[in-house]
N, C-alpha and C positions, 0 to 999 in steps of 0.2 A: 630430763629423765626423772629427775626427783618431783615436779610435777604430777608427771605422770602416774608415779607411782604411789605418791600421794591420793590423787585422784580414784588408780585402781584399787586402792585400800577399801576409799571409800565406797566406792560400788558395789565392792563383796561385802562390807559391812548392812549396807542398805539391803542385798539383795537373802542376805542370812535373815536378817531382820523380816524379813518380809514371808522366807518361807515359814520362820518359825509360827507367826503370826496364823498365816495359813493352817500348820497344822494341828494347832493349839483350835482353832474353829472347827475344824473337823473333828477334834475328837470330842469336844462339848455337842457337836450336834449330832455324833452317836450316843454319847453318852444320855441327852438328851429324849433321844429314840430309844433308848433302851428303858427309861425309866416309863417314861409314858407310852405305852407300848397301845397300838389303836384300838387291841382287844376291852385296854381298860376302859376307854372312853365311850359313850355312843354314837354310832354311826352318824357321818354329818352330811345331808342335804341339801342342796341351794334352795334358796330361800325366795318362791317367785310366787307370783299372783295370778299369772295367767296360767291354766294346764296345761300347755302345748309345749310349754317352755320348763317344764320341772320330768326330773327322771331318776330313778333308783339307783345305785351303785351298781355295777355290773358283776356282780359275787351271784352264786346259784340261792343263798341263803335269801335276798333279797329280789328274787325272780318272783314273778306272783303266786303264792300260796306256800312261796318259801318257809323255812322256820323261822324266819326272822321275821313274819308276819306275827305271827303269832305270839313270838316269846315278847312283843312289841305293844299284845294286845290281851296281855296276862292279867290286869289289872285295869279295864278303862273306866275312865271318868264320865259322867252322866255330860250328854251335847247339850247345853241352851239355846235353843235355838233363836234365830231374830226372830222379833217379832213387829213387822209393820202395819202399816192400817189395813182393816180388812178390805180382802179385795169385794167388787159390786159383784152379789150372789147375783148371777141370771145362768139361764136356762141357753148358754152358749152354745150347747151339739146340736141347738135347731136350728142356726141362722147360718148354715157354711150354705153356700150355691154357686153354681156356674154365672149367677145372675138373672136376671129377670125374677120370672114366679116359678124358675125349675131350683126347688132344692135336693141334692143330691143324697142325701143324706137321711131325709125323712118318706117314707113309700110304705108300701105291702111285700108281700111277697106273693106270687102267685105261680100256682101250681103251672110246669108248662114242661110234656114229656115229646113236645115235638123239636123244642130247639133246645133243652139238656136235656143230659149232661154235655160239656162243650168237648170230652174228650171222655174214650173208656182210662179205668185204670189198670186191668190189664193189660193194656200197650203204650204204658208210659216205662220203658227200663228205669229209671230213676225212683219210682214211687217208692215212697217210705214203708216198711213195715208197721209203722207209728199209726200211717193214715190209711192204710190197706182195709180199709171196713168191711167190702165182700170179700176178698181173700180169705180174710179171718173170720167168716162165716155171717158175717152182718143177714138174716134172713130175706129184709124188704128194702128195695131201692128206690120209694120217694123222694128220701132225703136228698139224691142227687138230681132232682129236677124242677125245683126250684126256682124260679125269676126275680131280681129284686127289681119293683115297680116303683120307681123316682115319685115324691107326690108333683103332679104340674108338670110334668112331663116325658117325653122316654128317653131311656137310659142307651145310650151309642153302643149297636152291640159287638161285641167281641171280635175284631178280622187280628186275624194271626201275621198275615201279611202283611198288613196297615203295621203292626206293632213293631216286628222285624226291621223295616224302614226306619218308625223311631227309632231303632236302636241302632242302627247302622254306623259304625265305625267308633260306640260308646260302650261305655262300660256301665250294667245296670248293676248295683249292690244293695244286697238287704241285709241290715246290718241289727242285731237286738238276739232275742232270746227263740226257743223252740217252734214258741208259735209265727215270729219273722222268718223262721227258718221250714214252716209250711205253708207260705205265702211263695217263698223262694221258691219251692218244688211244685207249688201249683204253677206257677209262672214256667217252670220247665218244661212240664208237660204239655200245659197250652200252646207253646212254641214245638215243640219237636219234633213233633210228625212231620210239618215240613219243610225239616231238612232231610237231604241225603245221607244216610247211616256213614259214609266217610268224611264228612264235611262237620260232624259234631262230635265234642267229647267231653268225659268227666275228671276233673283233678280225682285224686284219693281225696277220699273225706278227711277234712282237718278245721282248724280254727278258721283258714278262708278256704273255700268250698269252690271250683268255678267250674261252669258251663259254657262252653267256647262254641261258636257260631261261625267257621271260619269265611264262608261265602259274603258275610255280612260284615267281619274283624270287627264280630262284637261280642260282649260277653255275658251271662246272666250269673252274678257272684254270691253267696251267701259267709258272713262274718259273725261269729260269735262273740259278742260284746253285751250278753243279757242285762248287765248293769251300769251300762253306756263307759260310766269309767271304770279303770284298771281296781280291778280285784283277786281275790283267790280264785274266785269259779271261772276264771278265763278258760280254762282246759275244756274244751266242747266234750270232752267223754269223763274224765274224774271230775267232777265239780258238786258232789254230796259229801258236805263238810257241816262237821256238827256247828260252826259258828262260820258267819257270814260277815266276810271284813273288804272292807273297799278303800282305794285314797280317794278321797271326794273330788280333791281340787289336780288328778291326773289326769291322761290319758292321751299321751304320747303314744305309747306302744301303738293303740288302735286305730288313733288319728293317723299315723304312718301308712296301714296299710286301707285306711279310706278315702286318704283326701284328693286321689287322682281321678274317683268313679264320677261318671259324667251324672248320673241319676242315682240319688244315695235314698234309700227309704228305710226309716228307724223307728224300731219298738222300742219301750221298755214300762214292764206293768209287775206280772205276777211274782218277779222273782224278790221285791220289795213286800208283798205280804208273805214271805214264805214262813216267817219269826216273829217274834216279839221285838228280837233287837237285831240292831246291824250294827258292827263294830267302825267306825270309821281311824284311818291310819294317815297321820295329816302328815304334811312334807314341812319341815322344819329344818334350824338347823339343831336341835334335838328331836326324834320322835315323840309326838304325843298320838294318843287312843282315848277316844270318848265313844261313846253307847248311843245311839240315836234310835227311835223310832222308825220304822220305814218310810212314812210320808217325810220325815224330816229329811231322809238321808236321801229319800230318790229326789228331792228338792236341791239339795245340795250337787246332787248328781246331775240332774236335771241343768243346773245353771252354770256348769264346768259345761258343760254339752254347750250351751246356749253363746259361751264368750268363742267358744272354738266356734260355730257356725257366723255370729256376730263377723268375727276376725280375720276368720280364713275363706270360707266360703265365699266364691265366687257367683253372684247370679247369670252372670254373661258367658259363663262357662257349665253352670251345676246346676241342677235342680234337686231339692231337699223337700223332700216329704217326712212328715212326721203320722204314724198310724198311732190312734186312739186305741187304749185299753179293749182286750179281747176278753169280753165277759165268760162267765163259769156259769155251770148248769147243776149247783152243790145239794139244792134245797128245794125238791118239787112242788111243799108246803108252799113256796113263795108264790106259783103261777095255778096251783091247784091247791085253795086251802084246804088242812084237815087231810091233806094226802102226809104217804110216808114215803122217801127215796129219794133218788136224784133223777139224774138227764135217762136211766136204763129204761130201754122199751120204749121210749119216747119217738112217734113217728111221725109226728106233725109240729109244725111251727107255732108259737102265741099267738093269737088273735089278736090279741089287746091290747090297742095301740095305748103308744108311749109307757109300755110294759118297761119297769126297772128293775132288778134284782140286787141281792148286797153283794153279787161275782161283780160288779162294777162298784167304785167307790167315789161318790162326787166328789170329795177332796180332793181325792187323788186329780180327778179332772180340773177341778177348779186353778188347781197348782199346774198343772201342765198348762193350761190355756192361759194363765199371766204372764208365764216365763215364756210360754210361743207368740206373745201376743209382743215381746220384746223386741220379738224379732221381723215385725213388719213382714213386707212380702217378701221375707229370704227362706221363708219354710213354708211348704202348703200344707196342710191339714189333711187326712184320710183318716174322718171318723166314722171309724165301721163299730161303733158301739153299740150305737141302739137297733141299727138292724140287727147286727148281731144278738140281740139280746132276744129277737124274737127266736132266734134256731135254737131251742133245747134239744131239736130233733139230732141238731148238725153234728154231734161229738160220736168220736171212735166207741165211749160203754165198755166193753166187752171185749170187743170186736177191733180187736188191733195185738200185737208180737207186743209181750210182758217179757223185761229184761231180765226180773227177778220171779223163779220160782212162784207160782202160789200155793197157798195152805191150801189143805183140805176145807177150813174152817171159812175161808175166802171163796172158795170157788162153789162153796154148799150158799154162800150171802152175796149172788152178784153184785149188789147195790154197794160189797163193801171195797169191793177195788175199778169199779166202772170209772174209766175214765171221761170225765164231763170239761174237759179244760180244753184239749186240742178238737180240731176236727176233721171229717172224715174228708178225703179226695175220691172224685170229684167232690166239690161242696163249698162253703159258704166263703174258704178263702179265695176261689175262682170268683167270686162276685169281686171280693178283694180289689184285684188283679184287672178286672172289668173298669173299677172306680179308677185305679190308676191310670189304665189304657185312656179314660177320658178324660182326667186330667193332663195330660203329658202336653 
């Protein structure tokens, strides 16, 4: 008994001992908490190299365009950018082809009112306001009848029902800025007629957009990701912010809702000249903010895009197209010297082959084609450049639903709000959509 009792002493000694210990830890690691309180400190990050694999805290301040963007990007530092050897200057948008001597990419365009327009736009229900040219009074309808004539060859035309087939039980997505997002609605229309009015339908308009095809359990999707990776202007409807901030090395969010689509086809061009500067918001385990160039920053952008296609993309399962910068019709001095105005009243196309304007920027190209050229054949190419560069004709001007008001002072100077950047449906993004149909 005295054993035992000895024994039990010892037990409750040990076991006192032991809560005490315990509570004395908790209360240093309140104490602890209290002193360094997380407000004081900066937000902390994981710290990863690939984008697919880095993510924001889930607080609304750190949502994209949050105020934690900003108050992060109050003070940035000037970007240096790397600098490697120069890449070999050539004349790359003339060598894409199916093969042989048919190059897809180089042609004419020729007038042709017996086979366009391939659809009216009054009987498309989806047609944008944006792109409604006759609607909104457009006076002359050349512009939609148009042919792009392949040099070396002809171009496979348009069957709605051949394209249905491809897409049969896939998902097609166009993923970038405004003008992927009227490539996306030309695609609509050239599809819709048909189907049977209960057999097809539209999501509410949002960041992902879908067209559902149900006879076929296929889908035609449009995603707002103008700057491939995550930024403030993610919001497809508020995204006019006096400063333009992006994480270079992200894009989880977007990656999330892409990486299932069996045909993924991707912009991204004019929202990189929209400034002088682009703010970049880098994932740390402190935040930093540096100032970059556009060309720098959609390079940077550019090659977070490039490691997620590299890495995750499937070719046995995906096909990835990349569309080439949609040229601007800013400067009519450029194709008619000694002239004053832009793309208004414009009703015919350039003549003048290998016509180039500064609405296109070679850099910009040049950098795109070393970073796609990374990627071997896991990305095809849709460069609608230089055809496009002949359509000054093709843009809305005028003649399309303005969101904001115009002045008196605007509407006495058409030339001063003519829109020359998007263009009209039917119209040159249907050629677009043609190029795609014969790549597929």
């Amino acid at each position: 008994m005295q054993k035992w009792s000895r024994r039990r002493a010892q037990l409750s000694l040990l076991a006192s001992l032991f809560t005490l210990i315990l509570i004395s830890s908790i209360l240093s690691n309140h104490t602890s908490k209290t002193i360094h309180s997380p407000a004081d400190q900066p937000p902390s990050f994981p710290t990863h190299t690939t984008s697919f694999n880095n993510s924001l805290q889930s607080t609304d301040e750190w949502l994209p365009g949050g105020p934690g963007w900003s108050r992060a990007c109050s003070s940035p530092r000037n970007y240096k950018p790397r600098r490697g050897a120069l890449a070999e200057e050539r004349e790359w948008w003339k060598g894409r082809s199916l093969g042989g001597s048919c190059d897809l990419f180089s042609g004419r365009w020729v007038y042709d009112e017996r086979s366009y327009p391939l659809y009216n736009e009054s009987e498309c229900p989806w047609m944008s306001d944006q792109l409604a040219c006759r609607k909104h009074g457009r006076p002359e309808e050349q512009y939609k009848h148009w042919r792009w004539q392949p040099q070396g060859c002809e171009l496979k035309r348009w069957n709605a029902w051949e394209m249905l087939e491809k897409l049969r039980g896939k998902r097609l997505m166009f993923v970038g800025d405004s003008l992927n997002r009227g490539q996306w609605i030309s695609m609509v229309c050239l599809l819709q007629s048909l189907i049977p009015a209960g057999k097809k339908s539209m999501s509410p308009n949002a960041a992902l957009t879908i067209f559902k095809i149900e006879e076929y359990n296929a889908s035609v999707e449009f995603y707002w990701a103008p700057l491939l990776v995550e930024s403030n202007s993610d919001d497809p409807v508020n995204h006019r912010l006096d400063d333009r901030i992006i994480r270079p090395d992200t894009l989880l969010k977007h990656a999330s809702q892409w990486e299932d689509a069996d045909i993924l086809v991707f912009n991204s061009y004019l929202w990189w000249r929209s400034g002088p500067k682009i703010k970049l918001l880098w994932s740390s385990e402190y935040l930093t903010c540096e100032e970059a160039d556009g060309l720098d920053a959609m390079r940077l952008a550019m090659e977070t895009w490039a490691d997620w296609v590299s890495s995750r993309a499937d070719p046995r399962k995906q096909r990835v197209f990349f569309v080439t910068m949609s040229p601007t019709h800013l400067w009519k001095r450029e194709w008619s010297p000694g002239s004053e105005g832009n793309c208004f009243q414009e009703t015919a196309p350039i003549d003048r082959e290998g016509y180039w304007g500064s609405g296109s920027d070679l850099d910009t190209m040049r950098m795109v084609d070393n970073v796609l050229t990374t990627l071997s054949s896991k990305v095809t190419v849709l460069n609608i450049t230089q055809l496009s560069e002949y359509r000054k004709d093709g843009h809305p001007s005028i003649y399309r639903k303005f969101w904001e008001r115009l002045s008196p002072e605007q509407l006495s100077n058409p030339v001063s709000y003519s829109d020359c950047i998007h263009w009209c449906l039917p119209g040159v993004p249907d050629v677009w959509n043609e190029l795609l149909f014969n790549l597929l």
